[in-house]
The first five atom37 places (N, CA, C, CB, O) and aatype in JSON, in Angstrom:
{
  "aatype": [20, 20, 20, 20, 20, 20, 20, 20, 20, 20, 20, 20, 20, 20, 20, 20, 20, 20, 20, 20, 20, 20, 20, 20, 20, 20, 20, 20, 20, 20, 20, 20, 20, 20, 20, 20, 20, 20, 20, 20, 20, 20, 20, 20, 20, 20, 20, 20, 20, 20, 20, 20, 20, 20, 20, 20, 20, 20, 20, 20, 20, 20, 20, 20, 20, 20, 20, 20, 20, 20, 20, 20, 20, 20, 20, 20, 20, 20, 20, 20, 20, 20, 20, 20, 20, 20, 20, 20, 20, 20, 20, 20, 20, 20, 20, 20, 20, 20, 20, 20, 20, 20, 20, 20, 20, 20, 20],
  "atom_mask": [
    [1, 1, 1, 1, 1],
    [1, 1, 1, 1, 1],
    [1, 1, 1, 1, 1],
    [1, 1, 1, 1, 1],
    [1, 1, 1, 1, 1],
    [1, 1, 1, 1, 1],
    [1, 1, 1, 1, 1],
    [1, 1, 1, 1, 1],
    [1, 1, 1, 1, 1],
    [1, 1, 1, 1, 1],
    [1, 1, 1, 1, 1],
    [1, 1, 1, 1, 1],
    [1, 1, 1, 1, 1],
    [1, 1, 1, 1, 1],
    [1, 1, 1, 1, 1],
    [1, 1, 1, 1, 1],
    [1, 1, 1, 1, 1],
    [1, 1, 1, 1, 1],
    [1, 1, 1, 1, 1],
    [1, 1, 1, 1, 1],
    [1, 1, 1, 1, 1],
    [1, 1, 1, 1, 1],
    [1, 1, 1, 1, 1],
    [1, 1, 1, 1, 1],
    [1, 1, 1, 1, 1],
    [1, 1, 1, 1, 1],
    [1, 1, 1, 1, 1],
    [1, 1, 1, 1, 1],
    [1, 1, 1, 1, 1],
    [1, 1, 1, 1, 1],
    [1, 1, 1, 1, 1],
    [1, 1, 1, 1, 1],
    [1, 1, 1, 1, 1],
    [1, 1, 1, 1, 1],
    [1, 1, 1, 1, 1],
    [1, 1, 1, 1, 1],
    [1, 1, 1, 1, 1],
    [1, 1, 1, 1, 1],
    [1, 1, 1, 1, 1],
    [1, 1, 1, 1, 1],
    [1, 1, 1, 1, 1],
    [1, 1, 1, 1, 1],
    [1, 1, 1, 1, 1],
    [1, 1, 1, 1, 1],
    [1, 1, 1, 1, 1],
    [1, 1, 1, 1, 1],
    [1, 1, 1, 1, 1],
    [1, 1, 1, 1, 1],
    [1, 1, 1, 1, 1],
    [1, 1, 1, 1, 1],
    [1, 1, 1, 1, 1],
    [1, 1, 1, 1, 1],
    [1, 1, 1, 1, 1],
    [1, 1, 1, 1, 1],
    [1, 1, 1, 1, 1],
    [1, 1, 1, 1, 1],
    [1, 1, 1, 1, 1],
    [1, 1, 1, 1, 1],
    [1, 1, 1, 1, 1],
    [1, 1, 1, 1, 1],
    [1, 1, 1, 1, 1],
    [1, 1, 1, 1, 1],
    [1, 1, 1, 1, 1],
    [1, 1, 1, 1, 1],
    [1, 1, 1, 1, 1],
    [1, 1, 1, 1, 1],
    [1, 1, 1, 1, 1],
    [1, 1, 1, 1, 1],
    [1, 1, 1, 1, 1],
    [1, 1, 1, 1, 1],
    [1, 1, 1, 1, 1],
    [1, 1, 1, 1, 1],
    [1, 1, 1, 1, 1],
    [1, 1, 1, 1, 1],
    [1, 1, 1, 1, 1],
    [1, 1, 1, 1, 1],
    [1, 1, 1, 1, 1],
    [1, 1, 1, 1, 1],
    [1, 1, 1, 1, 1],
    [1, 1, 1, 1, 1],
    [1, 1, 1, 1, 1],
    [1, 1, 1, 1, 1],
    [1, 1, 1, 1, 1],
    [1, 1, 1, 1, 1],
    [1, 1, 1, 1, 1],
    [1, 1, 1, 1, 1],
    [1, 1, 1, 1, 1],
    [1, 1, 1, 1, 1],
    [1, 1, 1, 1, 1],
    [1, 1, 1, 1, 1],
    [1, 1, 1, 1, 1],
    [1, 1, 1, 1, 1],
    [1, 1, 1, 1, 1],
    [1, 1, 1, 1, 1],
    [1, 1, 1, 1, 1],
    [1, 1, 1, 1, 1],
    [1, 1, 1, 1, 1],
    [1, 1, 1, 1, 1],
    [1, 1, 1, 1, 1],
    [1, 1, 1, 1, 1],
    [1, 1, 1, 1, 1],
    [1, 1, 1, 1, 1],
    [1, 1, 1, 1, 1],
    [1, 1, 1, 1, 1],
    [1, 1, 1, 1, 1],
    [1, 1, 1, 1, 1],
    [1, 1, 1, 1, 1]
  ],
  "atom_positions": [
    [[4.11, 28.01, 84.96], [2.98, 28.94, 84.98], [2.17, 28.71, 86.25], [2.09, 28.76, 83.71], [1.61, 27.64, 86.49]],
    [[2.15, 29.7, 87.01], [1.14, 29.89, 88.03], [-0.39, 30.0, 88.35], [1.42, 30.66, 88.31], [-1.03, 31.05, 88.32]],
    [[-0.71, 29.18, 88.56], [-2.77, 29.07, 88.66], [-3.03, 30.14, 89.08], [-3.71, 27.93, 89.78], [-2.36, 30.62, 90.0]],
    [[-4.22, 30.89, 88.45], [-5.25, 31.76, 89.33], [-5.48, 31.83, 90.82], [-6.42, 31.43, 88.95], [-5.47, 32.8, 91.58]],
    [[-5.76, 30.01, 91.11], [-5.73, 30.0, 92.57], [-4.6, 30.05, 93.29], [-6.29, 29.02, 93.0], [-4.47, 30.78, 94.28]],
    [[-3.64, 29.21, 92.8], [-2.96, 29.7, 93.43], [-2.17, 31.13, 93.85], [-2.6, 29.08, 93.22], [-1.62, 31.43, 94.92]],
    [[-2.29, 31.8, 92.76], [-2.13, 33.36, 93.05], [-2.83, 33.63, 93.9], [-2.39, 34.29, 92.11], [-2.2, 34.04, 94.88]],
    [[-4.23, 33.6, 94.07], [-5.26, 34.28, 94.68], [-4.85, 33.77, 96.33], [-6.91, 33.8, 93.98], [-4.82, 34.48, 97.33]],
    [[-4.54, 32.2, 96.22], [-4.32, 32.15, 97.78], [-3.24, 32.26, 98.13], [-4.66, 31.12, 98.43], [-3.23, 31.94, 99.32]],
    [[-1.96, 32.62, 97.72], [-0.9, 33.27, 98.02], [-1.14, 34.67, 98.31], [-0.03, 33.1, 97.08], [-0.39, 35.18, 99.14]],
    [[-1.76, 35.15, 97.96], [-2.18, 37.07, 98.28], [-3.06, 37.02, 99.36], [-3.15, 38.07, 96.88], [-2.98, 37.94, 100.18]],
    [[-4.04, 35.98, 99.55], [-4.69, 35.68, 100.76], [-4.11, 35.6, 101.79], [-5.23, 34.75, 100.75], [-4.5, 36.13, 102.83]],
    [[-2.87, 34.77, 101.64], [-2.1, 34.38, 103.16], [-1.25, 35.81, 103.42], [-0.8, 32.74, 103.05], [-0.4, 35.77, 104.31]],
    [[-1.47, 37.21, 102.59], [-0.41, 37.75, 103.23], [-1.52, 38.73, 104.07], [0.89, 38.46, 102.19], [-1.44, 39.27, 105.17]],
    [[-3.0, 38.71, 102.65], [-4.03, 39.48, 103.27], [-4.65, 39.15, 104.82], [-5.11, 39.4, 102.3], [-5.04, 39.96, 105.65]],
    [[-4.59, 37.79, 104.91], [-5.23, 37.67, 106.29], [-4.18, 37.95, 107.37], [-5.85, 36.22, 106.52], [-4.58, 38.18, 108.51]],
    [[-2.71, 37.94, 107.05], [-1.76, 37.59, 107.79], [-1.94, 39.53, 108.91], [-0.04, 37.03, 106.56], [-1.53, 39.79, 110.04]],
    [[-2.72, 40.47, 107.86], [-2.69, 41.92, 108.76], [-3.79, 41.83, 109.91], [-3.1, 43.39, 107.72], [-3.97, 42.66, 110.79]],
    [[-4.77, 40.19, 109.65], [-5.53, 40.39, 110.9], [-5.6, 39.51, 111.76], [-6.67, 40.65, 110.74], [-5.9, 39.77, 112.92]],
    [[-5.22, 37.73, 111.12], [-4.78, 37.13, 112.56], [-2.85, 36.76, 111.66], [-6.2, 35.14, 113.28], [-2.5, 36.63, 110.49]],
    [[-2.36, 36.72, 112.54], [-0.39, 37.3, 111.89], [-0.4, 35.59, 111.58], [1.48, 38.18, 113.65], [-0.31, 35.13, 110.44]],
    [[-0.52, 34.8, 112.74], [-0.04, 33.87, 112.33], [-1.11, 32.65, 112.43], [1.15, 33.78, 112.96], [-0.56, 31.68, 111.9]],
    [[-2.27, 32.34, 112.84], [-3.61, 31.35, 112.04], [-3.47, 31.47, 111.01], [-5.1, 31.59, 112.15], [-3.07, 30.6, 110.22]],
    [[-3.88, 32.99, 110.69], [-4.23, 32.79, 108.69], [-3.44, 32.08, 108.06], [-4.1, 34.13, 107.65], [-3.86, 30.95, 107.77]],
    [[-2.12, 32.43, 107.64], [-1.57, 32.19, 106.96], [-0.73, 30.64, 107.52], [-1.02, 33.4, 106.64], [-0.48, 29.92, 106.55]],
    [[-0.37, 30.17, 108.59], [-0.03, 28.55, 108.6], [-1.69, 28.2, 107.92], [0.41, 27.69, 110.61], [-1.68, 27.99, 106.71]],
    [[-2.48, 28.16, 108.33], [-3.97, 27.33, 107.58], [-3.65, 27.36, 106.37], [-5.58, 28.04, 107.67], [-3.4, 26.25, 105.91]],
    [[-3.56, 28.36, 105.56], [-2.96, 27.96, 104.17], [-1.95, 27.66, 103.9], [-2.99, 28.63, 103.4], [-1.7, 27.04, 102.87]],
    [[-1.03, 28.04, 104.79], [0.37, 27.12, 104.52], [0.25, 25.46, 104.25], [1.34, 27.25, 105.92], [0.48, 24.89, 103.19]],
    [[-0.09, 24.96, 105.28], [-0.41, 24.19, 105.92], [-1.29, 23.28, 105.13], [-0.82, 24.73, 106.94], [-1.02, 22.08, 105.17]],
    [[-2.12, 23.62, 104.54], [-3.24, 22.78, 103.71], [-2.74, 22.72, 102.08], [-4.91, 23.64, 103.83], [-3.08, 21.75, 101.39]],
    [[-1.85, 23.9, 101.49], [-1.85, 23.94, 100.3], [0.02, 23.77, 99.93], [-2.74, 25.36, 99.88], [0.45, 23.8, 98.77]],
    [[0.74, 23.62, 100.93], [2.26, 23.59, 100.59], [2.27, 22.24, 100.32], [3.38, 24.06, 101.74], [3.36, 22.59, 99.86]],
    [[2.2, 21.4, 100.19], [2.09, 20.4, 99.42], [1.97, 20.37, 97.35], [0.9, 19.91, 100.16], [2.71, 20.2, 96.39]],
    [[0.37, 20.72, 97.68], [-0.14, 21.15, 96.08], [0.57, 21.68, 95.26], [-1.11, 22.02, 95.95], [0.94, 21.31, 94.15]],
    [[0.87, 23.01, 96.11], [1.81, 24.49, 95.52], [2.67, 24.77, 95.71], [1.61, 25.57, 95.67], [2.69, 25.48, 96.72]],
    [[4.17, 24.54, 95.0], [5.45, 25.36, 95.24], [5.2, 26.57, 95.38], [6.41, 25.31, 94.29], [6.01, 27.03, 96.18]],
    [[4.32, 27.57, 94.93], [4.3, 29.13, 94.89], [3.49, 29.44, 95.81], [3.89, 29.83, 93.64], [3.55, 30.61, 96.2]],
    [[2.55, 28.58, 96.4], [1.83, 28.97, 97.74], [3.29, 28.32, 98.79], [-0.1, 27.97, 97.97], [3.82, 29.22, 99.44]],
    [[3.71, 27.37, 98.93], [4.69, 26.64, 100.09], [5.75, 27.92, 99.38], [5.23, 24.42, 99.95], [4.95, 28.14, 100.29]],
    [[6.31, 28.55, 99.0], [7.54, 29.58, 98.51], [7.03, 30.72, 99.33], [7.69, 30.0, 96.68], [7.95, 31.41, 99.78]],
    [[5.71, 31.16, 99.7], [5.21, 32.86, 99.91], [4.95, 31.98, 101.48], [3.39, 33.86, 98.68], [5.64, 32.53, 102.35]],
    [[4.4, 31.14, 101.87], [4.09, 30.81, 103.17], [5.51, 30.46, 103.73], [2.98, 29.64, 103.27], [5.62, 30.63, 104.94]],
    [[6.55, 30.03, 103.09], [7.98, 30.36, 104.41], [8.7, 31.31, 104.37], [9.13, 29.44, 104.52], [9.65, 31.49, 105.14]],
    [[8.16, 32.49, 102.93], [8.66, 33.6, 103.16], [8.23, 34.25, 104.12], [8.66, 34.23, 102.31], [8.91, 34.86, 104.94]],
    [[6.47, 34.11, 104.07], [5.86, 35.1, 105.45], [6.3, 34.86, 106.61], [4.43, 35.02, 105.78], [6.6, 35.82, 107.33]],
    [[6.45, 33.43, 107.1], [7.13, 32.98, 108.23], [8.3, 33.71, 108.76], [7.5, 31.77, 107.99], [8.34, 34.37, 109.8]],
    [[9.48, 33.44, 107.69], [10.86, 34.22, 107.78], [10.69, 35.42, 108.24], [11.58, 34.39, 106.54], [11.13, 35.9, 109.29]],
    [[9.89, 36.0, 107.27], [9.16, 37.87, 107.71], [9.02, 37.93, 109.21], [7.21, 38.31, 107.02], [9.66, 38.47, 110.1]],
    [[7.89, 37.13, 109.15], [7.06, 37.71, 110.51], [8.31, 37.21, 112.16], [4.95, 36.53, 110.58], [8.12, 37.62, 113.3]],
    [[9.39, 36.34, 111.77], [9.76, 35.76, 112.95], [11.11, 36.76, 112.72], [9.85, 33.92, 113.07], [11.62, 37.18, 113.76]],
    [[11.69, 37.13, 111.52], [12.58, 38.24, 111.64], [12.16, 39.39, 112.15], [13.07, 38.54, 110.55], [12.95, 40.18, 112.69]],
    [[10.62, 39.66, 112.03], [10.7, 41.29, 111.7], [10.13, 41.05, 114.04], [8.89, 42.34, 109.71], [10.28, 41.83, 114.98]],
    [[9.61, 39.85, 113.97], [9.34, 39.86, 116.02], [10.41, 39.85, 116.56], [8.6, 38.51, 116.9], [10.38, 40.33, 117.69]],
    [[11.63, 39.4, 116.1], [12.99, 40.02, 116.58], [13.52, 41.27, 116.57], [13.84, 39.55, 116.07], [13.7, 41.83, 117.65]],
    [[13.8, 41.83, 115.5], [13.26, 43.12, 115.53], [12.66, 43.85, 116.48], [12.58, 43.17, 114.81], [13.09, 44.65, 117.32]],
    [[11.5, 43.43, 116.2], [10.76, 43.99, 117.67], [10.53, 43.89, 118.6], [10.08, 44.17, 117.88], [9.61, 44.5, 119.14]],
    [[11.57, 42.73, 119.37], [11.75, 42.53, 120.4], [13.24, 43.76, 121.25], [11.89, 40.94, 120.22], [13.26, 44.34, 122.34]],
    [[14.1, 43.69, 120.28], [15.35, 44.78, 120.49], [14.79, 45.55, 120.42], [16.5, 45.0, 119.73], [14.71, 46.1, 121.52]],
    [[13.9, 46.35, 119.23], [13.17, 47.43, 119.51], [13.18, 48.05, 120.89], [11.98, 47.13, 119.18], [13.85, 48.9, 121.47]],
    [[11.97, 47.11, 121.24], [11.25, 47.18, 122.52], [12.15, 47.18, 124.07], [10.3, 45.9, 122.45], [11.87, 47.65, 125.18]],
    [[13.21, 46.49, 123.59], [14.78, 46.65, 124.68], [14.76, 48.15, 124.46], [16.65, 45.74, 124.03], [14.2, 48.88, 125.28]],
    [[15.41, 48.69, 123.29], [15.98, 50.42, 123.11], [15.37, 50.8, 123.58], [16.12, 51.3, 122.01], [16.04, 51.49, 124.34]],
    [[13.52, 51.1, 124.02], [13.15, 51.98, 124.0], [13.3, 53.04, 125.54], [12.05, 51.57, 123.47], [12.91, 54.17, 125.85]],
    [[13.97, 52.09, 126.12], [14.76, 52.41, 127.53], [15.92, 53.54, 127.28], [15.55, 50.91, 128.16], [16.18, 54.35, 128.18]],
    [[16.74, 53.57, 125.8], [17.44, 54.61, 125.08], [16.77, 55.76, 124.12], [18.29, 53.9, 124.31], [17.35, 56.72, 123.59]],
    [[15.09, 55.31, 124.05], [14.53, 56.4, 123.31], [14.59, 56.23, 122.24], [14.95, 57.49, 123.46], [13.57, 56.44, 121.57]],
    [[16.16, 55.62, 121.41], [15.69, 55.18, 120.23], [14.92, 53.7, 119.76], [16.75, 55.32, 119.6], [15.17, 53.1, 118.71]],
    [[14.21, 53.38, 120.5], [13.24, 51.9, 120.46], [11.96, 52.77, 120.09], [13.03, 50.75, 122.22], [11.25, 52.06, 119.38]],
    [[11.64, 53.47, 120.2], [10.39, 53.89, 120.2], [10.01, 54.57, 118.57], [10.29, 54.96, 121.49], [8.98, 54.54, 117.9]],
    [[11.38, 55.17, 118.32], [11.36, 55.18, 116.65], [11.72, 54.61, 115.55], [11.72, 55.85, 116.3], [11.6, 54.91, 114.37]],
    [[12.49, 53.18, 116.48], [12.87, 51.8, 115.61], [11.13, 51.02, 115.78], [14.57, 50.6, 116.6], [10.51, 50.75, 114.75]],
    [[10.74, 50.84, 116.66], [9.1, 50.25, 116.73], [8.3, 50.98, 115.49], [8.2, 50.75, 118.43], [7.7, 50.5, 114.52]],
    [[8.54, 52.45, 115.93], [7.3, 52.92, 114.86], [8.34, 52.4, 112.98], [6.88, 55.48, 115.18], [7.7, 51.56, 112.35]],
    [[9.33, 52.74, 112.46], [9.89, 52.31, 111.22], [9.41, 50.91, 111.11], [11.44, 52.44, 111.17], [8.8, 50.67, 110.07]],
    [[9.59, 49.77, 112.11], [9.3, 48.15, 111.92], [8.07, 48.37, 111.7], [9.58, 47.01, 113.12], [7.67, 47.94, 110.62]],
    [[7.26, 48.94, 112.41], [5.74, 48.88, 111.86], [4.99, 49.25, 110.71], [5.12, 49.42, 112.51], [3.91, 48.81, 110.32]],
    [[5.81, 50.19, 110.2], [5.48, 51.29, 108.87], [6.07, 49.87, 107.94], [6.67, 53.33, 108.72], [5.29, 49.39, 107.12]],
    [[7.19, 49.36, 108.08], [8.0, 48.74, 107.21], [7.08, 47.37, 107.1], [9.61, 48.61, 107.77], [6.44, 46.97, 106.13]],
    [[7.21, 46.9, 108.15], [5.66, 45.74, 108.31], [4.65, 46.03, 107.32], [4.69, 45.92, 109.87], [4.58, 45.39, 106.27]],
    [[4.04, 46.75, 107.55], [2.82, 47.0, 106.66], [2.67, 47.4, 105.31], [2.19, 47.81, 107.15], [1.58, 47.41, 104.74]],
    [[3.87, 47.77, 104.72], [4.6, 48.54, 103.63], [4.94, 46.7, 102.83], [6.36, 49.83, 104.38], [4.62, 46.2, 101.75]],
    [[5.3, 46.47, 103.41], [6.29, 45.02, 102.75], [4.53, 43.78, 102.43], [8.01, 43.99, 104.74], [4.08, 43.31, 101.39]],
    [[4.18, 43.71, 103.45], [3.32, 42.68, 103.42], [1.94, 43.59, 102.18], [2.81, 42.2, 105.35], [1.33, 42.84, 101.41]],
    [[1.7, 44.73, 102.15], [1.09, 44.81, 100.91], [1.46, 44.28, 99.47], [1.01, 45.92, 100.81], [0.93, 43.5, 98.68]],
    [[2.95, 45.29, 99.48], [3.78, 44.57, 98.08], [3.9, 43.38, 97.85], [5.05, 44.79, 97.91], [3.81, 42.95, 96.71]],
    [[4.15, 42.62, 98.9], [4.07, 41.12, 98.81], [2.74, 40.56, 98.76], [4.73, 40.5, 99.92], [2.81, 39.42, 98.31]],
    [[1.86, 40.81, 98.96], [0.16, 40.37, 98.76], [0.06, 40.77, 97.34], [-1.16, 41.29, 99.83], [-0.54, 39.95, 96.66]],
    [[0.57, 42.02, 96.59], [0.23, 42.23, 95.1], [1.49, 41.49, 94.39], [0.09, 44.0, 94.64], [1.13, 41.0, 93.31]],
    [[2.55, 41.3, 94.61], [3.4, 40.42, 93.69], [2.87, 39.41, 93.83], [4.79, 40.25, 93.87], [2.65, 38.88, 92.74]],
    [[2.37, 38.54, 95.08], [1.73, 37.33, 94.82], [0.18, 37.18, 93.93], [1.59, 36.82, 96.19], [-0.11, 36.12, 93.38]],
    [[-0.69, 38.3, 93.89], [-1.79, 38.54, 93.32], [-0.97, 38.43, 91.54], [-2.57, 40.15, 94.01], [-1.62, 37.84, 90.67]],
    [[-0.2, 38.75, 91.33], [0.92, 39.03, 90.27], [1.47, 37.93, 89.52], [2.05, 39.62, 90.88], [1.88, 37.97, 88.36]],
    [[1.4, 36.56, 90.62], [2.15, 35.54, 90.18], [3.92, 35.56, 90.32], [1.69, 35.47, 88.78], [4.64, 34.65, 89.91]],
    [[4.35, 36.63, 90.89], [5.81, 37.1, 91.05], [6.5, 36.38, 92.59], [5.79, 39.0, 91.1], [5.86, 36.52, 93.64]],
    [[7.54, 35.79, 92.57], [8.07, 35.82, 94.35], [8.59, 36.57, 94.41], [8.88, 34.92, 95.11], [9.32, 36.9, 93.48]],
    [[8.46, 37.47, 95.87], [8.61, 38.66, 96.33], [9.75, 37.99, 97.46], [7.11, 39.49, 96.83], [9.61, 36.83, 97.87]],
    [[10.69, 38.72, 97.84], [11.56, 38.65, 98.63], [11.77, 39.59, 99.68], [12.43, 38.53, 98.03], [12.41, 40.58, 99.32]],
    [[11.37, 39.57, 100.98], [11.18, 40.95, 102.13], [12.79, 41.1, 102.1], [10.33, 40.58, 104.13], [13.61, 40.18, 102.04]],
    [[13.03, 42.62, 102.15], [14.33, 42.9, 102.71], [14.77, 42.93, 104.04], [14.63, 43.91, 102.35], [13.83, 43.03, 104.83]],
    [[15.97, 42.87, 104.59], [16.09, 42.22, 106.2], [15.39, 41.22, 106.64], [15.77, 43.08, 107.21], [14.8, 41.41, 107.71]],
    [[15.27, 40.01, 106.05], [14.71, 38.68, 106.71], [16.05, 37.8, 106.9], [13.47, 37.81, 105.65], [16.94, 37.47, 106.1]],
    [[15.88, 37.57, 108.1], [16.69, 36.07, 108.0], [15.8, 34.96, 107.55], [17.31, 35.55, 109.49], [14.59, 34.9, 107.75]],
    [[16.61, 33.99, 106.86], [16.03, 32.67, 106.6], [16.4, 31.83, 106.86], [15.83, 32.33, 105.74], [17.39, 31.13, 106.66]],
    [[14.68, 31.89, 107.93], [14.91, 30.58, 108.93], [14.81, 29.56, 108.84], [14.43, 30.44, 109.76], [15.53, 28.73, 109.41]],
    [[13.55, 29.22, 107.8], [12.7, 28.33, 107.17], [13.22, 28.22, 105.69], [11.21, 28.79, 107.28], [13.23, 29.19, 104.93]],
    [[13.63, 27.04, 105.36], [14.24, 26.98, 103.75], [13.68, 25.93, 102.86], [15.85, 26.66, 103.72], [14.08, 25.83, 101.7]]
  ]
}
């Protein structure tokens, strides 16, 4: 069974993660992966996320020299922001959420 808090700061690390990507969420990684399997489970998922989805958008950002980078950028971004909500409410939820297309880097 999953704590309140810890729910609450698992949904935190994905909430802060839309305004600084990667402070917010190592600080709570970082301080509470110890305590919490379900906070340390959502903080190397976000990791995985965010370092799959900057690859991503690094090729992106290659294509856009072919034109199609510029509408692979805008999908990664829609998809970015789309994923890290659902994953802020499954963690508000007490649920592990799993991003689709992540490699896992961090295990």
């Amino acid at each position: 069974m999953v704590k309140n808090d810890e729910k609450m700061l698992a949904a935190v690390l994905y909430v802060l993660s839309l305004f600084a990507p990667i402070v917010g969420p190592l600080i709570i990684w970082l301080l509470k992966k110890e305590e919490s399997s379900f906070v340390d489970y959502h903080g190397k998922e976000y990791f995985n996320f965010f370092i799959s989805y900057f690859i991503y958008s690094l090729v992106s950002g290659i294509l856009v020299f072919l034109i199609i980078g510029i509408f692979l950028l805008w999908i990664l971004g829609i998809m970015a922001l789309v994923f890290t909500i659902i994953a802020a409410v499954k963690a508000y939820e007490g649920n592990e959420y799993k991003f689709p297309l992540i490699i896992r880097f961090i295990k």
